[in-house]
Backbone as XML, in Angstrom:
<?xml version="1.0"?>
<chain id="A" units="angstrom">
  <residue number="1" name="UNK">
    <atom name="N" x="-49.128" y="52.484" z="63.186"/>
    <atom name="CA" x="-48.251" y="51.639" z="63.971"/>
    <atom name="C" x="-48.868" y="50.238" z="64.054"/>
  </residue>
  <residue number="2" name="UNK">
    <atom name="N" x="-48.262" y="49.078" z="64.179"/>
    <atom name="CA" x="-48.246" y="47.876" z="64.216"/>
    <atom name="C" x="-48.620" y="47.385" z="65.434"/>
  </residue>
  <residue number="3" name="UNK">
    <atom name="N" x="-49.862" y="46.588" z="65.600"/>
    <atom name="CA" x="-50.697" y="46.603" z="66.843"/>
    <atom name="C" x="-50.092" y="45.787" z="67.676"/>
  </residue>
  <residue number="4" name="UNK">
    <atom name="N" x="-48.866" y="44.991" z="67.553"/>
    <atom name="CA" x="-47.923" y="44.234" z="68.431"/>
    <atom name="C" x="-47.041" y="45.155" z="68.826"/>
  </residue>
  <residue number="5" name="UNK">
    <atom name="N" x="-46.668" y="46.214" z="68.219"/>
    <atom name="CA" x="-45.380" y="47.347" z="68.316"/>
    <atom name="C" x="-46.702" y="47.788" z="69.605"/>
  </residue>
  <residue number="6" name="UNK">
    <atom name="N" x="-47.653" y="48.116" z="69.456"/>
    <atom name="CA" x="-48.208" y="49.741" z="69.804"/>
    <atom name="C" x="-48.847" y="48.764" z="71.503"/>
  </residue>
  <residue number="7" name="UNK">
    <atom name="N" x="-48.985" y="47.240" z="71.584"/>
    <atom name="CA" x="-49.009" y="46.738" z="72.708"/>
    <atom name="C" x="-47.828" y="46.911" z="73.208"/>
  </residue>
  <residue number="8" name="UNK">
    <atom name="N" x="-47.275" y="46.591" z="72.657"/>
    <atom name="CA" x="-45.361" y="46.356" z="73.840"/>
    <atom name="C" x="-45.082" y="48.139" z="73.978"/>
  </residue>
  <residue number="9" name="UNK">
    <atom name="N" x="-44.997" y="48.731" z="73.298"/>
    <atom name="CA" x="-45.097" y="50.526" z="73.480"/>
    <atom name="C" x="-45.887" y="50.779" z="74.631"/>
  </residue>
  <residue number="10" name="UNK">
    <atom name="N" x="-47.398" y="50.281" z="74.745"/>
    <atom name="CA" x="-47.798" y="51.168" z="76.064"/>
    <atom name="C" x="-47.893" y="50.192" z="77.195"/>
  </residue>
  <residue number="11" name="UNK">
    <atom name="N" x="-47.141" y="49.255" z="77.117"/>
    <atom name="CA" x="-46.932" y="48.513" z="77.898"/>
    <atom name="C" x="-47.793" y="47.149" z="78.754"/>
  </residue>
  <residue number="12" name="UNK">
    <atom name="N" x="-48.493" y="46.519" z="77.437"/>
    <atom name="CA" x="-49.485" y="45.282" z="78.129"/>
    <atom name="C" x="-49.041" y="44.578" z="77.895"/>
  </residue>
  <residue number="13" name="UNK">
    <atom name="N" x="-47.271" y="44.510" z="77.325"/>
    <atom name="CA" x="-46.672" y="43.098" z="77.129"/>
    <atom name="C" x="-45.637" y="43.416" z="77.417"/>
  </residue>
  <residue number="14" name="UNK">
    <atom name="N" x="-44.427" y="43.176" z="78.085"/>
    <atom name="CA" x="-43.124" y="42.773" z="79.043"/>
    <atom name="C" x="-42.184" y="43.078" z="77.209"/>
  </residue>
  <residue number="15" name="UNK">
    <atom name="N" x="-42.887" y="42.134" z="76.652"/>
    <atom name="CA" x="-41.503" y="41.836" z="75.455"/>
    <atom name="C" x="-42.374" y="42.222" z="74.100"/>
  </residue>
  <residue number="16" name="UNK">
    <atom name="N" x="-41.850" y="42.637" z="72.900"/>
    <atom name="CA" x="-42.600" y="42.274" z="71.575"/>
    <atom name="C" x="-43.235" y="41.808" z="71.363"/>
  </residue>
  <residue number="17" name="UNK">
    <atom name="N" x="-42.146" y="40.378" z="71.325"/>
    <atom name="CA" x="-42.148" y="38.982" z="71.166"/>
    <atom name="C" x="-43.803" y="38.470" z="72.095"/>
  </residue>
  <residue number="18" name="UNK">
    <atom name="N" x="-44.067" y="38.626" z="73.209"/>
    <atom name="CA" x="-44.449" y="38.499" z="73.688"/>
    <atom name="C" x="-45.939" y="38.963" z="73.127"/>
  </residue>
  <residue number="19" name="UNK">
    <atom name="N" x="-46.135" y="39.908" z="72.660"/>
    <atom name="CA" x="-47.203" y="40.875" z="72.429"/>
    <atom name="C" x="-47.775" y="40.022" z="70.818"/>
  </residue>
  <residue number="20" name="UNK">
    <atom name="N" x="-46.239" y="40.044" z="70.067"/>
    <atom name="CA" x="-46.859" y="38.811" z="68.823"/>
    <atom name="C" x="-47.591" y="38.083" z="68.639"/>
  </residue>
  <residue number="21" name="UNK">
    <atom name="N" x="-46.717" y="36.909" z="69.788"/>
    <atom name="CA" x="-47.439" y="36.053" z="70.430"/>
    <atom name="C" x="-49.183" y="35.944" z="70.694"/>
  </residue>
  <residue number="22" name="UNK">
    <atom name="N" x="-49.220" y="37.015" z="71.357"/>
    <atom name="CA" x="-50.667" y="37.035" z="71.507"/>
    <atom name="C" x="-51.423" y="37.264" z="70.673"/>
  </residue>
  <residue number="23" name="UNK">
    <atom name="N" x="-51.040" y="38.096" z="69.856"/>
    <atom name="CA" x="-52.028" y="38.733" z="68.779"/>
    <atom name="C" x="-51.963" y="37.029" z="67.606"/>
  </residue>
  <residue number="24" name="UNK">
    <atom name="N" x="-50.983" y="36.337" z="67.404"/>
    <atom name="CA" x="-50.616" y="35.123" z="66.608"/>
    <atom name="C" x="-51.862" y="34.067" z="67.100"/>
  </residue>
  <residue number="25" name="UNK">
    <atom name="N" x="-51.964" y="34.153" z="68.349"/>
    <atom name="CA" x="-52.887" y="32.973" z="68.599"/>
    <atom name="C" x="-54.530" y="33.320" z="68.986"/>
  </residue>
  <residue number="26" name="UNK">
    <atom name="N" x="-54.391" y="34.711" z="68.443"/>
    <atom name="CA" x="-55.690" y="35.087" z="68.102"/>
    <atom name="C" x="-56.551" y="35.463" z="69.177"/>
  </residue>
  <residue number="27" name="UNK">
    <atom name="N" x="-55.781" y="36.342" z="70.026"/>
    <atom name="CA" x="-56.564" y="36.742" z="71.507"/>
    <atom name="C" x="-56.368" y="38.441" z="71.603"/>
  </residue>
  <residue number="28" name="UNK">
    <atom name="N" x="-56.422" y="39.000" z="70.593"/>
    <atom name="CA" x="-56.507" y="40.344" z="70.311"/>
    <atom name="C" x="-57.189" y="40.618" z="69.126"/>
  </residue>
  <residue number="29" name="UNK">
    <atom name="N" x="-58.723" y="41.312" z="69.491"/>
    <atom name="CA" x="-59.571" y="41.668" z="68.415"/>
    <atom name="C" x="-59.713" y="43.069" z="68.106"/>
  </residue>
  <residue number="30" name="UNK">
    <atom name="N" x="-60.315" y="44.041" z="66.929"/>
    <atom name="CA" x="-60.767" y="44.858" z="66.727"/>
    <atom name="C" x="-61.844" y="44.361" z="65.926"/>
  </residue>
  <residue number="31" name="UNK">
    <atom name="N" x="-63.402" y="45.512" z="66.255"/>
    <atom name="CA" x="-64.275" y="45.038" z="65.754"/>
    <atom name="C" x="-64.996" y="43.742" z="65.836"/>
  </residue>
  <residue number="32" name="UNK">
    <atom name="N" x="-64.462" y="43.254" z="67.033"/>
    <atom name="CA" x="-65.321" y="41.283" z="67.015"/>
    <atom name="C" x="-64.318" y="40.273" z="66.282"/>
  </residue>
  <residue number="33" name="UNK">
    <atom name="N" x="-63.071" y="40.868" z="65.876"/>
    <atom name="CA" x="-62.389" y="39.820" z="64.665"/>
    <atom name="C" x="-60.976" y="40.339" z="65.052"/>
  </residue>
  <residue number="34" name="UNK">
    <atom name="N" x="-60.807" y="38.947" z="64.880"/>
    <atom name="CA" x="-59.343" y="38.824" z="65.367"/>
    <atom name="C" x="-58.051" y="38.971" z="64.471"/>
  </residue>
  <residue number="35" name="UNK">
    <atom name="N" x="-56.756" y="39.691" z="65.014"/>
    <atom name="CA" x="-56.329" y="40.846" z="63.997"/>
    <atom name="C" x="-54.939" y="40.121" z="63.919"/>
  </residue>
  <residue number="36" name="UNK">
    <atom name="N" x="-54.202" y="40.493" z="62.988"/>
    <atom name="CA" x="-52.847" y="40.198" z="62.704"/>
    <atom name="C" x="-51.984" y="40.679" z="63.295"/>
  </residue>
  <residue number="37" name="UNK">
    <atom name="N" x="-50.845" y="40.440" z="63.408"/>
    <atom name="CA" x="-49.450" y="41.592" z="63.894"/>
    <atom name="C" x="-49.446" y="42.925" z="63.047"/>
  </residue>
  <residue number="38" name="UNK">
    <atom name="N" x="-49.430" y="42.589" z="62.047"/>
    <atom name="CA" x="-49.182" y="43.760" z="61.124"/>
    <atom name="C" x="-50.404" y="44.687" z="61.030"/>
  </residue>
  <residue number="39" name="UNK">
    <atom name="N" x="-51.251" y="44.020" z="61.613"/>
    <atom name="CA" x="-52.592" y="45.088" z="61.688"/>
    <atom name="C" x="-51.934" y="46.579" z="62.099"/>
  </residue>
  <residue number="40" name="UNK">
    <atom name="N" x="-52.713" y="47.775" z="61.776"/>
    <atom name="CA" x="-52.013" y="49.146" z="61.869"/>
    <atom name="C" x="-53.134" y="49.291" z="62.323"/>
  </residue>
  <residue number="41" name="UNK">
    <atom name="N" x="-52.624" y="50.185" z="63.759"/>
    <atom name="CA" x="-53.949" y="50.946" z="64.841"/>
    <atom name="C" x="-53.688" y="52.344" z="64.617"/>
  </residue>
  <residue number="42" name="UNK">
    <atom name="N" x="-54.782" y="53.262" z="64.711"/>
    <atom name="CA" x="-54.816" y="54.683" z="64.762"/>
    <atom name="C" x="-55.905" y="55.037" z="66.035"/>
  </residue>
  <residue number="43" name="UNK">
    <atom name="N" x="-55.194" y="56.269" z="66.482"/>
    <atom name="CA" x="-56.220" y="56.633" z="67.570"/>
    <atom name="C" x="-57.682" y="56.749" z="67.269"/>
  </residue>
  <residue number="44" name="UNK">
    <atom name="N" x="-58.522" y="56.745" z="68.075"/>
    <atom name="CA" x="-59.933" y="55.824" z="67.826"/>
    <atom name="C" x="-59.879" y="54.812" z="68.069"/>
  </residue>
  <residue number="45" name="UNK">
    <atom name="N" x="-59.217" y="53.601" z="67.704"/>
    <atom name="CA" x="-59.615" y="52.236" z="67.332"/>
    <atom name="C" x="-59.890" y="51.519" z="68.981"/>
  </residue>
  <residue number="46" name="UNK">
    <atom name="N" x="-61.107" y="50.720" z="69.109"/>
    <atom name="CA" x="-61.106" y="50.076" z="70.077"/>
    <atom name="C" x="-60.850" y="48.547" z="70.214"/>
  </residue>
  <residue number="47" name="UNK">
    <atom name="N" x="-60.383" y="47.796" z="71.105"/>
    <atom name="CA" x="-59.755" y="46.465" z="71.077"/>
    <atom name="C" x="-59.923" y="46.145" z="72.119"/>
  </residue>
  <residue number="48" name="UNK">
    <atom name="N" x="-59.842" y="44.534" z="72.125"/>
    <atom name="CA" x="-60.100" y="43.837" z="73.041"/>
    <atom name="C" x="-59.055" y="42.725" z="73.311"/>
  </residue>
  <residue number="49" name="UNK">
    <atom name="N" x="-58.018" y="42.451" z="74.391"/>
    <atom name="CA" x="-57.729" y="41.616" z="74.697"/>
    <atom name="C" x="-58.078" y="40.646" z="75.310"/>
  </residue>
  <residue number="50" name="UNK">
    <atom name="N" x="-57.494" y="39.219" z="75.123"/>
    <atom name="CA" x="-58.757" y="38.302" z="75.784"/>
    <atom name="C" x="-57.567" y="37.447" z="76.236"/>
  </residue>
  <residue number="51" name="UNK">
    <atom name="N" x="-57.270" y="37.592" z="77.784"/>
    <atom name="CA" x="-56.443" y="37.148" z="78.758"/>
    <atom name="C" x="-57.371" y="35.646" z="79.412"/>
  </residue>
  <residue number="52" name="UNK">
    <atom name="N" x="-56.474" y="34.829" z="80.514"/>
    <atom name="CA" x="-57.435" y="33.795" z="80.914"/>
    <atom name="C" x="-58.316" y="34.172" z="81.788"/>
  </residue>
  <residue number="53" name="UNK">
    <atom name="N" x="-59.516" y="33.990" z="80.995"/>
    <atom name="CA" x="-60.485" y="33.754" z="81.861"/>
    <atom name="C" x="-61.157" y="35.242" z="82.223"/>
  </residue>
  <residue number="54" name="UNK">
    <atom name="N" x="-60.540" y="36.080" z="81.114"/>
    <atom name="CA" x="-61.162" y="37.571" z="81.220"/>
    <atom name="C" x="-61.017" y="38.405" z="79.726"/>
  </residue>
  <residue number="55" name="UNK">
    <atom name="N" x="-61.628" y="39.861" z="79.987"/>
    <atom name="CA" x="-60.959" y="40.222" z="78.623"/>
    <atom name="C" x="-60.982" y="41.430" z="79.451"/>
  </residue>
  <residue number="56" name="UNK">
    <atom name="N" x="-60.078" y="42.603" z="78.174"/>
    <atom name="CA" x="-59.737" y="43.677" z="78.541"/>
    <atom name="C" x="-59.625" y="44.035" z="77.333"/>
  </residue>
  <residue number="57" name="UNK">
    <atom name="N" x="-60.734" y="45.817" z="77.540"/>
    <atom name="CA" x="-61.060" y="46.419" z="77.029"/>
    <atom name="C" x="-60.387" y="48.164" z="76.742"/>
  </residue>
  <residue number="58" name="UNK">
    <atom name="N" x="-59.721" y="48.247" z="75.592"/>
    <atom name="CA" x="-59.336" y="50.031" z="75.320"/>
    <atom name="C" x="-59.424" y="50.607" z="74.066"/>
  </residue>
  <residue number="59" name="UNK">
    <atom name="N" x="-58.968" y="51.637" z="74.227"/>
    <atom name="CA" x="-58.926" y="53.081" z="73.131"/>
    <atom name="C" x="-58.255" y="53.168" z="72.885"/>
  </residue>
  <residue number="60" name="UNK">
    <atom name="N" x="-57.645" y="53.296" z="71.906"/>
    <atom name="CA" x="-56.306" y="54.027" z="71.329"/>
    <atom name="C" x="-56.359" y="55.299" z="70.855"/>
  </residue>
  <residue number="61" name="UNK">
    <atom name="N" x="-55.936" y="56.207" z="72.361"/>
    <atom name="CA" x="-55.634" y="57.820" z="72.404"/>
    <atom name="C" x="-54.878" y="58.133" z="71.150"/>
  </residue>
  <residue number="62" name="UNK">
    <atom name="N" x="-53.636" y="58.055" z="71.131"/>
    <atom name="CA" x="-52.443" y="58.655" z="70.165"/>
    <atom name="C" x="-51.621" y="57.766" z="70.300"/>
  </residue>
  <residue number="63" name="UNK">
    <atom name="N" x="-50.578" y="57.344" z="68.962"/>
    <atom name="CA" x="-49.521" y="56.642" z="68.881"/>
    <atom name="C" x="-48.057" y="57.130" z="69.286"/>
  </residue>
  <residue number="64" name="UNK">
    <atom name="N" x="-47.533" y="56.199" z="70.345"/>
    <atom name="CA" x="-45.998" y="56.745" z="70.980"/>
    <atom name="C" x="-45.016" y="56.823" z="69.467"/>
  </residue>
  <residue number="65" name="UNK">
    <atom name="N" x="-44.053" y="57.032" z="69.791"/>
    <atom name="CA" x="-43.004" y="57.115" z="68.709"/>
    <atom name="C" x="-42.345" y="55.741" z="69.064"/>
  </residue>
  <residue number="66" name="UNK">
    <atom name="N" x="-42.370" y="55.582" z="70.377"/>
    <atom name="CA" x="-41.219" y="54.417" z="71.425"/>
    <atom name="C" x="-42.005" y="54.194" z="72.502"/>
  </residue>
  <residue number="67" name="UNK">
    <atom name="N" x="-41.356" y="53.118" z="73.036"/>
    <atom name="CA" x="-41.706" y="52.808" z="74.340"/>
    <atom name="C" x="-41.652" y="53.447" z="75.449"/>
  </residue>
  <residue number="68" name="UNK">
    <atom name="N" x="-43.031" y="53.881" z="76.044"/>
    <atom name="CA" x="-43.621" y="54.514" z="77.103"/>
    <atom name="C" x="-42.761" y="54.437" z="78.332"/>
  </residue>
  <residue number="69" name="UNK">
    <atom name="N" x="-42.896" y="55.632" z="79.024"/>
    <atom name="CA" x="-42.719" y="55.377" z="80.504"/>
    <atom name="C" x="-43.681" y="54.474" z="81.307"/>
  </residue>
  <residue number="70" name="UNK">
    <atom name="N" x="-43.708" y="54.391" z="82.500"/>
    <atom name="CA" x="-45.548" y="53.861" z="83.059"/>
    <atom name="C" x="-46.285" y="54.846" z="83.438"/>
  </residue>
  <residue number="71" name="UNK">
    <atom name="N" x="-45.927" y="56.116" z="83.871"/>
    <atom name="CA" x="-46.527" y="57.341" z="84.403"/>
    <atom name="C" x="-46.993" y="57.859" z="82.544"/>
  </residue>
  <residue number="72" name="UNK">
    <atom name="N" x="-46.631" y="57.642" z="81.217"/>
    <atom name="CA" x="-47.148" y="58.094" z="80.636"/>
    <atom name="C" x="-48.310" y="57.500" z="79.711"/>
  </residue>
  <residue number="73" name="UNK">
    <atom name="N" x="-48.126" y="56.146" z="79.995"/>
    <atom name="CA" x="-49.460" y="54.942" z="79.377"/>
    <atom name="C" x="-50.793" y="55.744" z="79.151"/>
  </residue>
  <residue number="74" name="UNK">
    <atom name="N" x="-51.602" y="56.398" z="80.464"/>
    <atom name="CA" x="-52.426" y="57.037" z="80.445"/>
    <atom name="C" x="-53.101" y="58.247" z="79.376"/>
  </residue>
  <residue number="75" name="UNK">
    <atom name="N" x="-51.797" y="58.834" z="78.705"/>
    <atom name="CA" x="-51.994" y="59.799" z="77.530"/>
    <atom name="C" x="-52.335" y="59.139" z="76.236"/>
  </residue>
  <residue number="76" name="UNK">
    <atom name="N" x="-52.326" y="57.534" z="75.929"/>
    <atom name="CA" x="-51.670" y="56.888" z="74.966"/>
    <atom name="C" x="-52.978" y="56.178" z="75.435"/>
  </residue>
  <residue number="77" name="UNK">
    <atom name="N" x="-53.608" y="55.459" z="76.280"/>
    <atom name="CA" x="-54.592" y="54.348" z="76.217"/>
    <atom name="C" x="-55.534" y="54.428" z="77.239"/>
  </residue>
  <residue number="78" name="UNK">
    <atom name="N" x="-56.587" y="54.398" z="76.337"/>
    <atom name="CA" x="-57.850" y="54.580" z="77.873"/>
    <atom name="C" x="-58.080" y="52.794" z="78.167"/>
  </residue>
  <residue number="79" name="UNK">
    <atom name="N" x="-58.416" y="52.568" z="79.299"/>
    <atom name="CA" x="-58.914" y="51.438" z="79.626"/>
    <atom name="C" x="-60.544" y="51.534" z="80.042"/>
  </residue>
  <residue number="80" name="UNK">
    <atom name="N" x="-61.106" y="50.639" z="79.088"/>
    <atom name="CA" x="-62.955" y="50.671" z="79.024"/>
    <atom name="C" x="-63.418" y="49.585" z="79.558"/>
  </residue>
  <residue number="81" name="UNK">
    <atom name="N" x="-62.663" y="48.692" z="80.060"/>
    <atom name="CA" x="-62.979" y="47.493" z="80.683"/>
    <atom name="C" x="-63.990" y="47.543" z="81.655"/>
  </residue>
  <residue number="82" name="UNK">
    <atom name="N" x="-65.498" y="46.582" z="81.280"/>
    <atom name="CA" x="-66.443" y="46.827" z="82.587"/>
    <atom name="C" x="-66.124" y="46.263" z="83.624"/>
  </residue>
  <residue number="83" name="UNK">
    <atom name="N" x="-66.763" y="46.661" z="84.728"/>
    <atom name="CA" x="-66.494" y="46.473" z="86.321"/>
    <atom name="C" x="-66.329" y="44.657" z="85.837"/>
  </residue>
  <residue number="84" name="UNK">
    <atom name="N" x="-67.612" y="44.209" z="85.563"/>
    <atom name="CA" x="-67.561" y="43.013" z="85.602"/>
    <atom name="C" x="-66.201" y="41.848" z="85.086"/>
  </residue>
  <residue number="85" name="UNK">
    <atom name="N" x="-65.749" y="42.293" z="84.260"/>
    <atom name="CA" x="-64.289" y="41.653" z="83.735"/>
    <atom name="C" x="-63.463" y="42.472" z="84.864"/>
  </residue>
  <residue number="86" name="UNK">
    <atom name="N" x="-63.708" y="43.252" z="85.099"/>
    <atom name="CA" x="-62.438" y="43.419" z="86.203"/>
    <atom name="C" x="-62.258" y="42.975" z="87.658"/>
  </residue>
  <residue number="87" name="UNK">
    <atom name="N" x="-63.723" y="42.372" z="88.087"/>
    <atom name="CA" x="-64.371" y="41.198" z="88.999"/>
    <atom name="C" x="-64.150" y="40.282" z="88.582"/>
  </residue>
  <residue number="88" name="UNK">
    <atom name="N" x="-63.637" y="39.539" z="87.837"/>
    <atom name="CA" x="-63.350" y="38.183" z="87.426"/>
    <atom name="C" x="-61.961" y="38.348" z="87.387"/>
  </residue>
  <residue number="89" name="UNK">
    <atom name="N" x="-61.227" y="39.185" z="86.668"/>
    <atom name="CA" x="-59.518" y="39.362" z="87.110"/>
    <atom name="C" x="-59.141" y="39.498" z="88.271"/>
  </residue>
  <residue number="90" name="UNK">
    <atom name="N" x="-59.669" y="40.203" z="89.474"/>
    <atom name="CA" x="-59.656" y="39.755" z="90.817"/>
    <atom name="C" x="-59.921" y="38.826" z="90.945"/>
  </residue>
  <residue number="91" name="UNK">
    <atom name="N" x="-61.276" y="38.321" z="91.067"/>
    <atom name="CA" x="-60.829" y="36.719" z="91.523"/>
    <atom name="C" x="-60.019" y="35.792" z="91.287"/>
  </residue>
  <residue number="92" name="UNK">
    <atom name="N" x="-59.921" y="35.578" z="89.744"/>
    <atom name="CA" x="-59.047" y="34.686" z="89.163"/>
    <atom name="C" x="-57.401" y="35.096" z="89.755"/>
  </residue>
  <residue number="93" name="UNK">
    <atom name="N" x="-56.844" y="36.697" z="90.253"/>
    <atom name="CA" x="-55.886" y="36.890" z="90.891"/>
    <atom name="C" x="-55.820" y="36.187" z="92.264"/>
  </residue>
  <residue number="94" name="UNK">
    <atom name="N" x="-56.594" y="36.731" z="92.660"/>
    <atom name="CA" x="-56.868" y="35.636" z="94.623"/>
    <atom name="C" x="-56.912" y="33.906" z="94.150"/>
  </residue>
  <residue number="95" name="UNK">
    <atom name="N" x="-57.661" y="33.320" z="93.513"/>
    <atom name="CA" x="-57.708" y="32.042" z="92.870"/>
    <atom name="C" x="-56.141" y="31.576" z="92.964"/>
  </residue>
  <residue number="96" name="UNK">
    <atom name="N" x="-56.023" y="32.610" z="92.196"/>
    <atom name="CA" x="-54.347" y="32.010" z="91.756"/>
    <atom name="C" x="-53.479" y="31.905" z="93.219"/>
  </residue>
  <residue number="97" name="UNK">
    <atom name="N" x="-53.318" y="32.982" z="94.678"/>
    <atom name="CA" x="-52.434" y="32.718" z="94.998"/>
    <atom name="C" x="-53.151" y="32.284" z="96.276"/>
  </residue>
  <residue number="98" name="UNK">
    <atom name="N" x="-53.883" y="31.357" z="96.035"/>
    <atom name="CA" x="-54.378" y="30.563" z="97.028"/>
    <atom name="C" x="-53.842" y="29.144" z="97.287"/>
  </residue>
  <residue number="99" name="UNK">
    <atom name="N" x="-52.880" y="28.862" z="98.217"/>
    <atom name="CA" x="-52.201" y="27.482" z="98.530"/>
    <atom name="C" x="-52.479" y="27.046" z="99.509"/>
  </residue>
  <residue number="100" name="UNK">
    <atom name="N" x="-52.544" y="25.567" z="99.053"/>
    <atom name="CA" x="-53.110" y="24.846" z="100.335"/>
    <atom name="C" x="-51.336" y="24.688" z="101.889"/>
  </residue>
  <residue number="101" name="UNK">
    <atom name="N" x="-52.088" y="24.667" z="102.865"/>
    <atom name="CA" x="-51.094" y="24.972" z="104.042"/>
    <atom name="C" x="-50.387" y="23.068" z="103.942"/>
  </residue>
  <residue number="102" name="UNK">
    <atom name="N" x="-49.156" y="23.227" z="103.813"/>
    <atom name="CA" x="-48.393" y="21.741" z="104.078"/>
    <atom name="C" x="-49.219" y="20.621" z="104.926"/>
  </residue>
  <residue number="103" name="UNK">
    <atom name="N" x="-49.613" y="19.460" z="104.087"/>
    <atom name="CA" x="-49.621" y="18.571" z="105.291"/>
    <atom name="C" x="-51.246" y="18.327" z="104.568"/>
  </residue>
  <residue number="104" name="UNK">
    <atom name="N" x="-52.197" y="19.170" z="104.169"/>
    <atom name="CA" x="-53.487" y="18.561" z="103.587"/>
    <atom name="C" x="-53.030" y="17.974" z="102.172"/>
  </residue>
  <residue number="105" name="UNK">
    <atom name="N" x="-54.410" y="17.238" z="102.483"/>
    <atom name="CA" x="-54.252" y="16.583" z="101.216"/>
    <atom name="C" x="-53.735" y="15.620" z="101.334"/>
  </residue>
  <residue number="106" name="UNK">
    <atom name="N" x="-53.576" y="14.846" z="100.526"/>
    <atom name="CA" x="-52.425" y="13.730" z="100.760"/>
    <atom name="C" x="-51.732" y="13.473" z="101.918"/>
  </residue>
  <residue number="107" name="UNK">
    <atom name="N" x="-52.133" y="12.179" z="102.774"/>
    <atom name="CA" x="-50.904" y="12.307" z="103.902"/>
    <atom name="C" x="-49.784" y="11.918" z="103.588"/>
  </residue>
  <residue number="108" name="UNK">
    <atom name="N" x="-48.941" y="12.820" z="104.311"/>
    <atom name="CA" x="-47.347" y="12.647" z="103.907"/>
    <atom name="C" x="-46.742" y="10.493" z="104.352"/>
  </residue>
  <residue number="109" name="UNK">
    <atom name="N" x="-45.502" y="11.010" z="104.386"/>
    <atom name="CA" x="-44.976" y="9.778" z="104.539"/>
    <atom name="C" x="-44.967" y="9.654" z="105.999"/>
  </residue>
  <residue number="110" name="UNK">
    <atom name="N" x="-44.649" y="10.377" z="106.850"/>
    <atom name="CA" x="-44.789" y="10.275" z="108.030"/>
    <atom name="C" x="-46.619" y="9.970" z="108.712"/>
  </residue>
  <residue number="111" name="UNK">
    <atom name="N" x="-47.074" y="10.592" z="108.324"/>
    <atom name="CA" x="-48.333" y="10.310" z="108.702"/>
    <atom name="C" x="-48.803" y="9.068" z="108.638"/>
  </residue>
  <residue number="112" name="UNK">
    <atom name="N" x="-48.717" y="8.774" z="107.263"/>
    <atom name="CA" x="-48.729" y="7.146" z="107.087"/>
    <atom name="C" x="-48.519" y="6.249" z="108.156"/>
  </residue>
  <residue number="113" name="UNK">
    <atom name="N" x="-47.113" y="6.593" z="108.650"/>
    <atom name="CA" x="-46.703" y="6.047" z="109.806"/>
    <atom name="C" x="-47.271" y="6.204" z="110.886"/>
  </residue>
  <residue number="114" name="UNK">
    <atom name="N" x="-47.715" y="7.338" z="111.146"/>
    <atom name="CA" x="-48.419" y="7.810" z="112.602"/>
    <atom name="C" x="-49.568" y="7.042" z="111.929"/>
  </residue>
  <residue number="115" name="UNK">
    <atom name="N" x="-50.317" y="6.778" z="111.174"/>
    <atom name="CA" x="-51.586" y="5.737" z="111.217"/>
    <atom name="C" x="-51.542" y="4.396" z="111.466"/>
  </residue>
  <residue number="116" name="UNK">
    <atom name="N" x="-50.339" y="3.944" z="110.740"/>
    <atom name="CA" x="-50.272" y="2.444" z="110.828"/>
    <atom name="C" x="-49.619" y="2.043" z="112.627"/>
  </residue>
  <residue number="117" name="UNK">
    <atom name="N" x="-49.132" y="3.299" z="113.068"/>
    <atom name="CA" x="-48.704" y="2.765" z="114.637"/>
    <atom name="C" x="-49.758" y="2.778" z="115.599"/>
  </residue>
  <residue number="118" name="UNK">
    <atom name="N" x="-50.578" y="3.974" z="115.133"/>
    <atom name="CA" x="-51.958" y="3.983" z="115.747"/>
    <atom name="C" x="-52.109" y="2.912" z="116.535"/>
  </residue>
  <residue number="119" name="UNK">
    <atom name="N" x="-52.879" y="2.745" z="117.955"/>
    <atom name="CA" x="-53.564" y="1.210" z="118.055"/>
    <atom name="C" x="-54.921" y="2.407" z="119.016"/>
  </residue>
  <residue number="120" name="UNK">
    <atom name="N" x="-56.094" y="1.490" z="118.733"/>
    <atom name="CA" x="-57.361" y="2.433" z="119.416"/>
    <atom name="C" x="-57.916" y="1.855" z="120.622"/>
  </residue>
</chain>
């Protein structure tokens, strides 16, 4: 099976297209080296995706025929990823939905005003 088919099958990519994509711009390796679409995976093979600012590590159990349920991913792909990349995908998750509260930063337009009326 076709290592863009056999991503979007157990489900680490939403779309194909999507899964192409990745493997096209060269962020899916086997062996240290970075692989084609058409690359063909067989169970054994180990790979590495390399997401921002992390990577992620698996096995390839057995090949689906089709696209997986999510309760059945688990029969189909081990995940070997060390603690440590999976400490950096947390953070970089919290990172991400960290927003600053309205009003820092930059003073607004009103503020402006509340400074320049100021008198001390």
């Amino acid at each position: 099976m076709r290592i863009d088919k056999y991503l979007w099958c157990v489900r680490l990519f939403k779309t194909r297209g999507l899964a192409t994509e990745h493997v096209r711009s060269e962020r899916v390796f086997i062996d240290d080296q970075p692989v084609k679409a058409s690359r063909e995976v067989k169970p054994g093979n180990l790979f590495v995706l390399k997401r921002h600012g992390y990577e992620e590590h698996f096995e390839v159990l057995l090949l689906p025929k089709a696209r997986l349920g999510a309760k059945l991913v688990p029969d189909y792909l081990k995940v070997l990823t060390p603690q440590a990349e999976l400490d950096k995908k947390e953070f970089l998750s919290l990172a991400k939905n960290m927003s600053r509260e309205r009003g820092t930063g930059r003073p607004t337009k009103k503020d402006r005003r509340d400074l320049d009326d100021f008198e001390p």
